[in-house]
N, C-alpha and C positions, 0 to 999 in steps of 0.2 A: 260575774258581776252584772247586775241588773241599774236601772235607769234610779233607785232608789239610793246607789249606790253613790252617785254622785252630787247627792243633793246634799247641803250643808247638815251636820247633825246637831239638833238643839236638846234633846234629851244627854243628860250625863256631862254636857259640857264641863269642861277644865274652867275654873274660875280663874278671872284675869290674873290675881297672886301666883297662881299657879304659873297660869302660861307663860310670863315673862321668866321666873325661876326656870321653868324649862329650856326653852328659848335661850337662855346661857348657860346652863347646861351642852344644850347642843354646840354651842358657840365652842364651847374648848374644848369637846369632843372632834368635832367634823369641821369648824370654821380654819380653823390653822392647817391650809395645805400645803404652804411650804414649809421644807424639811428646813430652810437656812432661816425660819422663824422661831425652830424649837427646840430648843435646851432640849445636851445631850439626856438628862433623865425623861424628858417626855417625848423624846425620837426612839428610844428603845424600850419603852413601854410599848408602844405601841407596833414595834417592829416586825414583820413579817416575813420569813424567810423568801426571796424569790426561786422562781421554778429554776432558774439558769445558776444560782448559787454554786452547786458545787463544778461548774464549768472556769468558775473564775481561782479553783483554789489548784497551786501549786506556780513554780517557778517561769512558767511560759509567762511573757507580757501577756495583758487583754485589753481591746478595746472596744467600751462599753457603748453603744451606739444608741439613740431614743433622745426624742422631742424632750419639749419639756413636760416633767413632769410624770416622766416614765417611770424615776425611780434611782435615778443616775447615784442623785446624791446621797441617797438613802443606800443605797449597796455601799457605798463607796465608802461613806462614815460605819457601817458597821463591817465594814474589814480592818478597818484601823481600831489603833488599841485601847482606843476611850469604846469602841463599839464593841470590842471583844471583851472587853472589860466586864463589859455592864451586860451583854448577851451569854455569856459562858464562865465567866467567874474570873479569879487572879491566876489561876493555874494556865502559863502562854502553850504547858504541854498539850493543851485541849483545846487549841485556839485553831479555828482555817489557818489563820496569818497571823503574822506578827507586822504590822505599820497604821503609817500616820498619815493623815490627811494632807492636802494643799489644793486650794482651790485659786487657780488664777483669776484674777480680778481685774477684769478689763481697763480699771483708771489705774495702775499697778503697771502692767505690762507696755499698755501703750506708750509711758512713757520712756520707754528705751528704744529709740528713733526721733532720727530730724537733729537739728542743732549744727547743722554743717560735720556731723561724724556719718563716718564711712559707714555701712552695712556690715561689713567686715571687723572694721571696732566693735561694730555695738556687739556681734554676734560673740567676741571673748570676752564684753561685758555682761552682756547676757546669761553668757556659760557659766563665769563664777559667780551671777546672783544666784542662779541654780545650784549652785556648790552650796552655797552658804545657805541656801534656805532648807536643800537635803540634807545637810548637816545640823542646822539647828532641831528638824525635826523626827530627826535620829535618837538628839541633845533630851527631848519631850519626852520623849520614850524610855529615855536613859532615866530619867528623873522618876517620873510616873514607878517603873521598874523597880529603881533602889526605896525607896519609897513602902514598895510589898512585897520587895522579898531582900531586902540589903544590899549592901553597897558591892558594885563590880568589881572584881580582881583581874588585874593585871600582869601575867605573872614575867610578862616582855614590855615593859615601857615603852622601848622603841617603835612599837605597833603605834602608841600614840602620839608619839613625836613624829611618825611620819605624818598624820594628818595635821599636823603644826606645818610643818612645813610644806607639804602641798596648797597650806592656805595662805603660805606669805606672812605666816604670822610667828614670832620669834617668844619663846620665853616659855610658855604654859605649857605645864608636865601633868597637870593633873586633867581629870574631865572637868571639875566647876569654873577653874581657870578656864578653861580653853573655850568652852560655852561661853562664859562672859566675853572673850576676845571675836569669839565670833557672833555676837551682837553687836558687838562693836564697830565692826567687818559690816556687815550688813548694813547698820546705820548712818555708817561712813557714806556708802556705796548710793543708799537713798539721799541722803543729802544732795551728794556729786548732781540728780540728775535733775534734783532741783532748782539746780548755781550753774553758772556759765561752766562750759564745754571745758575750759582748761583743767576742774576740778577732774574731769574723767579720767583724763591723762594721766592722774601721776596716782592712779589705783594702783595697788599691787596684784596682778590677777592668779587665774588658778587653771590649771588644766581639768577640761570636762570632766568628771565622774571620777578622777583620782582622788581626790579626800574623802568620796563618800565610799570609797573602795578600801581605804586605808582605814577609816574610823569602823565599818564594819568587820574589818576583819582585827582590830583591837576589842570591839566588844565580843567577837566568838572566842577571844580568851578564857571566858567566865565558861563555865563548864556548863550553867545553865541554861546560855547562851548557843552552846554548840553545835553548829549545825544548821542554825536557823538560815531562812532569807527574810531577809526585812522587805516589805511590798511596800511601795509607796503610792496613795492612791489620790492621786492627780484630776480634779476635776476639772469644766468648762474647758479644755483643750482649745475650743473653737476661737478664744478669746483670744491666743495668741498670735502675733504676726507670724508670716511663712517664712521667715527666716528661724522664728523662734521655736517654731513648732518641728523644722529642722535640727535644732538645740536636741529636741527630745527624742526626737527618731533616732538621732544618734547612741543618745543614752542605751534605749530601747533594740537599739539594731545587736548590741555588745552583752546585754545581759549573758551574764556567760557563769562564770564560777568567782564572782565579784562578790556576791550576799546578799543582793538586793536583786529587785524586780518592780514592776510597774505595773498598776491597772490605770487604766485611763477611760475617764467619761468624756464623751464631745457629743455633741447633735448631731445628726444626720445632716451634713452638707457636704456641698461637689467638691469647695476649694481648698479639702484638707491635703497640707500637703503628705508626699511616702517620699521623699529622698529625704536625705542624711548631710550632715556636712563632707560627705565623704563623695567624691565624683563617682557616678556609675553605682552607688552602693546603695539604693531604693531601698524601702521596708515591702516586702512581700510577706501577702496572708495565704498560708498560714506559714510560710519557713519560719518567721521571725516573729508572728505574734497571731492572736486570736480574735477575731475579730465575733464578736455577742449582737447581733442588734434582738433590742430588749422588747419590742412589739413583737416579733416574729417569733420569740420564745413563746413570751407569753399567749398568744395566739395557739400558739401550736400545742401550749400544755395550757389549756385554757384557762385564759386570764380570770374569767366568771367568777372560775374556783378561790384562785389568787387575793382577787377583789372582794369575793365574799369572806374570806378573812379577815381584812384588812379590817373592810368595815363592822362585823360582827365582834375585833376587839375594840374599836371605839365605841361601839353600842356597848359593851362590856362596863366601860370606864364612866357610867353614869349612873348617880345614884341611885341606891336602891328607894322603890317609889317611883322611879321615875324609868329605870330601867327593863326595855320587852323581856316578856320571857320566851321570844320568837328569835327567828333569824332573820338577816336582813331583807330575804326572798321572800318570805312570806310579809313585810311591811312592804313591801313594790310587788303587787302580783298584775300578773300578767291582763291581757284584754283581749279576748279572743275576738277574730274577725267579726265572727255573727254578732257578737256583742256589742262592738265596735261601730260596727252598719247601722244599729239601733240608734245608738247615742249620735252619730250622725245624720238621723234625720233619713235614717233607708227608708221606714216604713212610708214615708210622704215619698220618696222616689218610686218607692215600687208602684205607689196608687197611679205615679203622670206617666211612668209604663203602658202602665195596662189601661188608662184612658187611650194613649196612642192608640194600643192595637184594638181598641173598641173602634176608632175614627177609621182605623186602616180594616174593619170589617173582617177582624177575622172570629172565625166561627166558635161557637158555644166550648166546644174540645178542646179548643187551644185555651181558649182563657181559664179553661177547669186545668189545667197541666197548669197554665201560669200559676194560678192561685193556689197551688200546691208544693212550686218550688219553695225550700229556703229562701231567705232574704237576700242575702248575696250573689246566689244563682239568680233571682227573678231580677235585681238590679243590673246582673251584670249583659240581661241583653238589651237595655237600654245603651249602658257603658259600649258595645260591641257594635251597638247599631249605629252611634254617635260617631267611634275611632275608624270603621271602616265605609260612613257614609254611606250605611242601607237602610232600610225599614227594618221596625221593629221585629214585624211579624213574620217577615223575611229569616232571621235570626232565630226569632223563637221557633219558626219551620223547622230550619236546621238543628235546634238543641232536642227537638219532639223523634227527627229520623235519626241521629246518631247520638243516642244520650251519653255516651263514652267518652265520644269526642269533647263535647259539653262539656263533660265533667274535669276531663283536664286542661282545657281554655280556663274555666272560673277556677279552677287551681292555679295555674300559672299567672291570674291577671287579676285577682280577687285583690290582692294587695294595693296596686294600683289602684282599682275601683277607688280605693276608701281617699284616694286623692279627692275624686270628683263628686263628691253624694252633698258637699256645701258649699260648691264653686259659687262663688260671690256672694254668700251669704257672710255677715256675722258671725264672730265668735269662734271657738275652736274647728277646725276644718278636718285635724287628724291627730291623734292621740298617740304619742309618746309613753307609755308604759311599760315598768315590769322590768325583772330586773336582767334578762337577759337581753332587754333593748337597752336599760343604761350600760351594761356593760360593753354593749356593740356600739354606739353610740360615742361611748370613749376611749376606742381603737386602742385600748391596752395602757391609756395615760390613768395611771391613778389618780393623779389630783382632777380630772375629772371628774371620775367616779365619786371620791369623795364630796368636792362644790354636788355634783347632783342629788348626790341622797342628802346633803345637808339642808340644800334650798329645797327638796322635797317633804322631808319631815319638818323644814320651817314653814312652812307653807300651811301643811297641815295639821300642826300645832295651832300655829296662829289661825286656824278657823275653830279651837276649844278643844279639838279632839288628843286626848291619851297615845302614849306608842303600844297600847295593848289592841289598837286597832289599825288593818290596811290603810293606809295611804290612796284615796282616789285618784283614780286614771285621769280627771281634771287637772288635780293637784300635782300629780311627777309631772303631767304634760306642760303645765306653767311653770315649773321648776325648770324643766329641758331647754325650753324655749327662754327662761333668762338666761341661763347659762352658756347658752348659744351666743346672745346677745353682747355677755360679760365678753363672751373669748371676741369677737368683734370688735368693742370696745378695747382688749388689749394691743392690736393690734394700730391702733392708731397712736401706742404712743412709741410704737418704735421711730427712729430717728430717721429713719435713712430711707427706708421704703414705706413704712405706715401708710402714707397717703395711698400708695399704689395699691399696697397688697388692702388695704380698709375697700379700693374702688372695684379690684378687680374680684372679692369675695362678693359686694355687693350687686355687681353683676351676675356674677355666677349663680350666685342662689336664687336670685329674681328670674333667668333663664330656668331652670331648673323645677322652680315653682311652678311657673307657667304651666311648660311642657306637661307634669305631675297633674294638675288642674283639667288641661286641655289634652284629652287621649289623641285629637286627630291627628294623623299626617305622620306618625314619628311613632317607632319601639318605646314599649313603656318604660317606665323607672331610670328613665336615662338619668345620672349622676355621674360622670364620668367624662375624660375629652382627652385624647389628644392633638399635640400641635403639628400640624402639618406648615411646612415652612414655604413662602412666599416667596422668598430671596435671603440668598445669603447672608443679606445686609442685615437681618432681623436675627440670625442665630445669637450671636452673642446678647442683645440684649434681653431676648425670650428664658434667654438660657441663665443667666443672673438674676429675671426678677424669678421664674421656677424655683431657683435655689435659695431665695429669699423666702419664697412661700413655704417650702418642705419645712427651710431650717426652723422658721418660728411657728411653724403649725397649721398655716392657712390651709397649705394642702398636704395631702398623701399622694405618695408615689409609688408604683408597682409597676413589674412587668414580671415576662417570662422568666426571666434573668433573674434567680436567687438574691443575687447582690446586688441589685438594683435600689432598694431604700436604701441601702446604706454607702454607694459608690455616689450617688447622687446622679447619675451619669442620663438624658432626658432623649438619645435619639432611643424611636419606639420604646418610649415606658410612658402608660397611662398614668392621669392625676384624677383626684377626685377632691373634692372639699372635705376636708375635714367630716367625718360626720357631727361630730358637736354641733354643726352650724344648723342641720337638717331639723331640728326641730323649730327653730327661728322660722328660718324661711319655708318651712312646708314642703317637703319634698322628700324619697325616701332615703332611708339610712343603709341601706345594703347596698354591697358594693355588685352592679348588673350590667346597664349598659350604655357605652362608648358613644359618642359623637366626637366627630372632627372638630375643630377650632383652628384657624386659618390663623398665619403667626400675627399676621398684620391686629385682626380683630381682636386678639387676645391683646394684643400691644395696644390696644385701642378704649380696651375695658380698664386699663390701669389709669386712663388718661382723662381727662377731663370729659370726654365727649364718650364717655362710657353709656350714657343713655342712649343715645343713640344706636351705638352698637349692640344695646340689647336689642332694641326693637330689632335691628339689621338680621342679627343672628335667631331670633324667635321667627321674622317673615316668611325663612327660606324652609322652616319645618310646622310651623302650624298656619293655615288655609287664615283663618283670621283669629287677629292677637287681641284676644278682648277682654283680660282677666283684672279684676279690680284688687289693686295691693292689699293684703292681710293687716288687721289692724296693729298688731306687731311691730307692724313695718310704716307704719303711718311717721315715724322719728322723720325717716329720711325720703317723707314728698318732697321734699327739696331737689334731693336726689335725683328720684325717680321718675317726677315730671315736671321739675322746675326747668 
């Protein structure tokens, strides 16, 4: 890709009629990234088998681990039988599973606590909401079922008079009956926790997981049926209280030769509980269940590939006329360094090089070796003379007696470089492209991926150009860099920490920038910290706002410890921001190198006087902090130097 490449195209231009047809086109290709926006027929058109798929299928629990937007809900609806349905046909002999969705809904759940009732009440309140609602959507299934392939035989009633009577409920022999009464049941139940506390009391309750034990093993009557386990696939876990979430452990601890089984989605956070109603009887992985975290999969069977599906059947789904006859890799190509340097304004760096070493007198030989490097090498002993505070010519000595040496310096720190080639200039400073940078970029979240190639091809749509041509390296970089912003932006409207985690990413990225900018004093590409603690007084609340940041996105967690994203657990495990954020703020997206952050400081950055503590945290690693905000970021002078 050459410097032509990035200049707007006015031959062939798309005429405006066009462009906006297109432009909604895209809009219901790529704009819809959440799965709980879209009707079951356009969630399984567009459906993608994941890598970790067949780890979820047979009667072990799972639980599905990943931020949002990993894909939680999209596995989870097409394990259930509206998703099998419509993935694999009516025939359940051909199906991974047999179940139904429930997704916990935080204004839902939270309401069962408080009111002057025990913990202890609410929790055998709690258990037969769970009855009634595993049942009703057993009840779904049963329906859907007689429906496509006729009505179920029973050839022992008694099987379903026992789930009558585990629910308290007297009379109903048949299943449409007993369905109705256990609407009923439920509706009852929501009312109570609407109306004063006395309506609680005089509920008729249910013992945990006995009805849905009983109704399952009335439907394995039908010969059809025989044998199956019904999975029930449980989402938002995280939404639950720790009492209630103990509800389900329980369930989960007993899977046994009952008929059912559980897949469960939660986010990755620390305060998930693993006991049970049962004293001493914890959930351990793997005796009792499986635990998926759905980055790590992806990662490991690479997500790239995963993602280039995904999107290649949404490119798929646009009209013909309008639709590439390419893949989505070849509409985001890549930007090779050298190329990169160009567009950045290397060739004006290399000239105030090699003026240096004209001033610093060095001789005819050296400047023919300089004028013969590539662009990147001749930039980068500028870069090497500036980070380790020597002369140029000094540096360029060194690269002429050991060119070996040379060569793997400007390999290891070429990336770097392209931080610096527009320190305090205008306009774009470093280029986000291609599609194995969006894919790194969105650490295995789909809906990432997706917002980037959407606001990418909107982007370059809206300057006239056809998807029969690449997408400029300008154009995904201003695509990354709003997207960055968006996720930013989402973060402020969480409730509870927004302000902190909005102050404390806004910090981070501004450090980060800097450093990225500013080679001196300090290992390149640092992106990365952990928290070294101060006093014990600071653990717990370093340790709550971390697990704020992991569960909604702000950061990633890692360490040596396999289970550490998904344990949530922060003694020795590095964080890093989000890469999404990295094209915002300017700094790189690979995951390299560690600095410490003192707990105090980091407690400091979530706080009002977060400015401050950037400057604090920039003085003790760059000699002087002189770097002029990216215009990007111009939103938040307030911020930054109000």
């Amino acid at each position: 890709m050459d410097d032509a490449s990035e200049e707007k195209m006015t031959d062939h231009a798309l005429p405006d009629s066009r462009i906006e047809s297109l432009q909604k086109e895209l809009s219901l290709a790529f704009g819809q990234v959440r799965t709980e926006h879209l009707a079951s027929e356009e969630l399984f058109e567009i459906f993608s088998t994941p890598v970790y798929w067949s780890q979820l299928v047979g009667k072990r629990p799972c639980m599905l681990i990943g931020g949002r937007g990993t894909g939680k809900t999209t596995t989870l609806r097409g394990l259930a039988y509206e998703g099998q349905s419509k993935l694999v046909g009516s025939d359940i002999n051909e199906w991974t599973a047999v179940g139904a969705y429930w997704r916990f809904e935080s204004n839902v759940v939270t309401a069962f606590r408080g009111r002057r009732v025990s913990e202890e009440t609410w929790t055998h309140i709690f258990s037969h909401y769970v009855n009634l609602q595993l049942v009703l959507k057993l009840f779904e299934f049963v329906k859907w079922f007689e429906n496509n392939s006729g009505p179920i035989n029973f050839p022992d009633g008694d099987a379903l008079a026992l789930t009558s009577i585990s629910l308290n409920i007297d009379g109903p022999q048949n299943l449409e009956s007993l369905r109705k009464r256990v609407g009923y049941e439920l509706a009852k139940l929501e009312a109570g926790l609407n109306s004063i506390s006395r309506a609680l009391g005089q509920l008729s309750l249910s013992s945990l997981g006995k009805p849905v034990e009983y109704l399952v093993k009335a439907l394995r009557q039908d010969v059809r049926l025989d044998g199956f386990t019904f999975t029930f696939c449980l989402d938002e876990f995280e939404n639950l209280q720790p009492y209630q979430q103990r509800v389900i452990n329980t369930l989960i601890k007993h899977v046994g030769d009952g008929g059912y089984t559980f897949k469960i989605g939660t986010r990755n956070v620390s305060e998930r509980e693993r006991t049970t109603l049962a004293e001493n009887q914890p959930l351990h992985d793997p005796a009792d269940y499986t635990t998926i975290d759905i980055v790590d999969h992806l990662k490991e069977q690479s997500f790239a590939s995963f993602a280039e599906k995904v999107c290649d059947g949404r490119l798929s789904r646009l009209p013909v006329g309008f639709r590439p006859e390419v893949s989505i890799t070849h509409l985001l190509p890549e930007l090779l360094e050298e190329q990169e340097a160009i567009l950045l304004g290397g060739e004006w760096q290399r000239e105030v090089v090699r003026n240096r070493l004209v001033q610093q007198k060095a001789p005819d030989s050296q400047l023919e070796h300089f004028d013969s490097m590539r662009l990147v090498s001749a930039c980068m002993i500028g870069y090497w003379a500036e980070a380790q505070n020597s002369r140029e010519i000094d540096v360029l000595d060194d690269a002429i007696r050991d060119p070996r040496k040379w060569m793997t310096r400007t390999r290891n720190h070429s990336y770097s470089l392209l931080f610096t080639l527009r320190k305090g200039k205008r306009g774009t400073r470093k280029y986000y492209s291609g599609w194995s940078t969006f894919a790194q970029i969105s650490d295995g979240n789909i809906r990432y991926v997706l917002r980037l190639v959407y606001e990418a091809l909107l982007i370059h749509v809206s300057g006239g150009h056809s998807l029969d041509k690449a997408v400029a390296a300008g154009d995904q970089t201003a695509a990354a860099s709003r997207v960055g912003q968006m996720a930013l932006r989402e973060l402020e409207g969480l409730s509870e920490r927004g302000a902190q985690l909005v102050r404390l990413n806004l910090g981070l990225g501004r450090i980060f920038q800097v450093m990225a900018a500013e080679p001196q004093g300090h290992a390149p590409e640092v992106n990365q910290f952990r928290i070294s603690y101060n006093s014990d007084t600071d653990m717990d609340e370093v340790r709550s706002v971390l697990s704020a940041a992991v569960m909604h996105g702000a950061l990633i967690s890692f360490a040596g410890d396999k289970n550490a994203r998904s344990s949530g657990e922060t003694k020795d495990v590095d964080f890093q921001m989000h890469p999404i954020f990295s094209p915002y703020f300017e700094f790189s997206h690979r995951r390299k190198r560690r600095m410490t952050l003192g707990s105090g400081d980091f407690l400091s950055l979530t706080s009002k006087n977060s400015r401050r503590t950037i400057q604090k945290v920039l003085s003790r690693r760059i000699p002087v902090v002189d770097s002029a905000l990216p215009e990007q970021l111009s939103i938040y002078d307030g911020f930054f130097n109000g």
